[in-house]
C-alpha positions, 0 to 999 in steps of 0.5 A: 543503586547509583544514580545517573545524572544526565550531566554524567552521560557522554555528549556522544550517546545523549546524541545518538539516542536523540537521533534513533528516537527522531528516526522512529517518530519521524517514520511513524509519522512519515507513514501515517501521513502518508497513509491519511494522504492516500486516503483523502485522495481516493476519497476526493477522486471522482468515481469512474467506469472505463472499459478495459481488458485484464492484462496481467495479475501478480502477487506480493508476498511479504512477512512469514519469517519464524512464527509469523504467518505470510500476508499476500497482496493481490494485484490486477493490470488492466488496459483500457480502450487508449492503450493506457494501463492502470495496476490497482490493488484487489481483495483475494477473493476478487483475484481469484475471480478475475482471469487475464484475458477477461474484457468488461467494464473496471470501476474505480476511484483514485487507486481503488479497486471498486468493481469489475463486471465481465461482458 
């Protein structure tokens, strides 16, 4: 088997190689600091209970192409008393719970969902 010498290789694909592997760390890393970014802010946020009114549900599929199975996000619109709105993303089984229309009191923190008790 002949031996490749880096020297022997065109400046074009030593160029392009280099490119598509800085694209990929560079996204993983974009994605994990992101990600640890979010993270550390809803863990920074303040706790809050606001009263509100279920104004709107949604869901986002994503994936199920050949063998792999379809994920679903859940997500819940809310409405406080100022006329403000907050999306916040909800675990399946709260959705499923959670009618629009419904009045009560939402718990939150940053961009997480904590609780919503109906009056």
């Amino acid at each position: 088997m002949p031996e490749v010498y880096l020297s022997e290789v065109p400046l074009f694909f030593i160029l392009f190689g280099g490119a598509i592997v800085t694209l990929v760390v560079g996204t993983f890393l974009f994605v994990i600091i992101k990600g640890l970014s979010s993270w550390a802010s809803n863990n920074a946020a303040e706790l809050v209970t606001r009263s509100c009114k279920v104004v709107d549900k949604r869901t986002e599929v994503w994936g199920g192409s050949g063998d792999s199975s379809a994920n679903t996000n859940y997500y819940i619109t809310f409405e406080f008393e100022d006329r403000s709105r907050k999306e916040l993303p909800v675990q399946s089984d709260r959705y499923g719970l959670i009618v629009v229309g419904d009045q009560g009191e939402l718990t939150f923190q940053g961009t997480r969902f904590k609780e919503f008790k109906r009056l």
